[in-house]
N, C-alpha and C positions, 0 to 999 in steps of 0.2 A: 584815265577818265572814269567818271562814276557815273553810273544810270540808276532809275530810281528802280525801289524795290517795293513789291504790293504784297499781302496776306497771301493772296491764291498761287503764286510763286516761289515764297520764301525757300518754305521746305527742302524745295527741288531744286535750286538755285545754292542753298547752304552746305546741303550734303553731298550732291554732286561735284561741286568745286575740287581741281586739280589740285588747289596751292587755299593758302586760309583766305578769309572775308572778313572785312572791314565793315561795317552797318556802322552809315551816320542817320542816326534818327535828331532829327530839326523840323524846322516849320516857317513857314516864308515871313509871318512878323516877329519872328526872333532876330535881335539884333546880334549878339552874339555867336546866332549862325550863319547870319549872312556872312558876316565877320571872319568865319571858320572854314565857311563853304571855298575861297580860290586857295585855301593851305590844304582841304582835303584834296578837292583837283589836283593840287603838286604834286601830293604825295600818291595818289593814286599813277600820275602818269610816272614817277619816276621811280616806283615802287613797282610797276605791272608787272616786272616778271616774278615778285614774289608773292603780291594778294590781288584781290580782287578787291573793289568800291562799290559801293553800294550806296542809295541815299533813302530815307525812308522819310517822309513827309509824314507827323503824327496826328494830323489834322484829316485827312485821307485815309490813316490804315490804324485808327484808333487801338484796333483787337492787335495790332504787333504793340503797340504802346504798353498795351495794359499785359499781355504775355511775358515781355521784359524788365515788367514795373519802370517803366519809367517814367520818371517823377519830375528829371527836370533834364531842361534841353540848351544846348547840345549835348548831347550822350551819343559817344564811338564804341559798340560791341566788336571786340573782334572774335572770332568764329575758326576752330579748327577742327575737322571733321563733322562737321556741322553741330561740335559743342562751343557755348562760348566759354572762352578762356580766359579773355582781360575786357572791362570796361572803363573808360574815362569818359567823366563830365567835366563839361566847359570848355568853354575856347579855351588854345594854348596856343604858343608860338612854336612855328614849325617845325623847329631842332627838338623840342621835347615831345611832340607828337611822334615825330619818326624814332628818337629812341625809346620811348612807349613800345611803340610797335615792334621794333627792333627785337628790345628784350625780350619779345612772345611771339616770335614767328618760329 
């Protein structure tokens, strides 16, 4: 399961993490994230013992937007030791997002 993620937490949230993080930055009238949003839920639930989920609403938390340049959404940062390692943009079907992730955990 993913819970959303704000500016005043990040930090503390990224670098403390046991195991890597996942950040989906979307926005609720994105169609392609709404789209995205029940494949990241999967993969969050069936993935928990390896990362953490994260959701970053960029309409709400502008200043992570503009900190990660990001330019278009959906965009998945994922996060290890609280550097990011891999990003992807755009929806994707679920077999390819997990082996995304796969290959950088």
């Amino acid at each position: 399961m993913s819970q959303a993620i704000t500016n005043a937490e990040f930090d503390s949230v990224i670098t403390s993490s046991d195991k890597p993080v996942l950040v989906d930055f979307w926005a609720p009238w994105c169609g392609p994230c709404r789209a995205l949003g029940p494949v990241i839920e999967e993969v969050g639930d069936e993935m928990a013992d390896q990362l953490a989920v994260y959701k970053c609403n960029v309409d709400e938390e502008a200043e992570l937007a503009t900190r990660f340049r990001i330019v278009s959404i959906p965009t998945m940062i994922l996060f290890k030791g609280g550097q990011p390692v891999h990003q992807m943009v755009g929806s994707m079907p679920k077999p390819a997002l997990v082996s995304e992730l796969k290959a950088h955990l």
